[in-house]
C-alpha positions in Angstrom: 41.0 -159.2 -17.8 43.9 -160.1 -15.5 43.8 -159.7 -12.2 46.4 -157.5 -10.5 46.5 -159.0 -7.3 47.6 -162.5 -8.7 50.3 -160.4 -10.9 51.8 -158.8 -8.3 51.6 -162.4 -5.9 54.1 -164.5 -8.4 56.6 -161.0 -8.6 56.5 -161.0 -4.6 57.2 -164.6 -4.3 59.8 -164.3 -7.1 61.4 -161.0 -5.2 61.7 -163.4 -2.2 63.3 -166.3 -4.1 66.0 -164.2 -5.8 66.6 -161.9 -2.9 65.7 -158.6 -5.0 63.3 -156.6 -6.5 62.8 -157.6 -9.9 64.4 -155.1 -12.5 62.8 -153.2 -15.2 62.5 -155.6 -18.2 62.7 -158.5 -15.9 59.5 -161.3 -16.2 58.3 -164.4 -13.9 57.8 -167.5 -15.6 55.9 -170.2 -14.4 57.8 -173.4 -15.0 55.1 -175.6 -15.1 52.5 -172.9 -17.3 50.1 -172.9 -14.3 49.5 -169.2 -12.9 47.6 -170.1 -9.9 51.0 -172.2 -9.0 53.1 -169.3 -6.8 55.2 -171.9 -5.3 59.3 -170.5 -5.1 60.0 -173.7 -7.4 57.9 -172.9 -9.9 59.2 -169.6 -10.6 62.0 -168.4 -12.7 63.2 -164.8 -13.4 64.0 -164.3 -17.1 64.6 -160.9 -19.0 61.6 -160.0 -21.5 63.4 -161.3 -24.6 64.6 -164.4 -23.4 60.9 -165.4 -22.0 59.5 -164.2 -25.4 61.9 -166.5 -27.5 61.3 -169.1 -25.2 57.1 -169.2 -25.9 58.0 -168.8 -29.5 59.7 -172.2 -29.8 57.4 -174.0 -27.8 54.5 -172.4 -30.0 57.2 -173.4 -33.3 57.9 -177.0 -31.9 53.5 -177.0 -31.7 53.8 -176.0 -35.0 56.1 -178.7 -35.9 54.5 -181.8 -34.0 51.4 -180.4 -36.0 53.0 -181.1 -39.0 54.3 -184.6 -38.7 51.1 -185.7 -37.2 49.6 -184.4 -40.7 52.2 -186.1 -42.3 52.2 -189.5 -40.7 48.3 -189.0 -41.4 48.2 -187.7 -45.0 46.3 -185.0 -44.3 46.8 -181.6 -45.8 48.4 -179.3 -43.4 47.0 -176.3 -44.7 
């Protein structure tokens, strides 16, 4: 279960960075993947999509490094 506290700690830090409140489909993405990390640097404002697409890749380019590994290997991927 998330907790609403920390949710609502990385938007606050994120309104103070940008200068705004955040905008209705807007999301705060930690750079570095660690939540607990609120620091200003760490934080990025991205719409929903663009945030989404972005974890897809990474989770594609896993994917891919899977793969190779396999195939350097001569395992059976799947």
């Amino acid at each position: 279960m998330r907790d609403r506290k920390s949710d609502t700690a990385h938007r606050s830090a994120a309104e103070r960075k940008i200068g705004r409140t955040l905008r209705k489909g807007e999301v705060v993405d930690h750079l570095n993947e660690d939540k607990t990390d609120q620091s200003p640097i760490n934080l990025d404002v991205k719409s929903r999509s663009v945030h989404t697409s972005g974890h897809n890749k990474m989770r594609g380019l896993s994917k891919l490094r899977k793969a190779l590994r396999a195939f350097k290997n001569r395992e059976k991927v799947y």
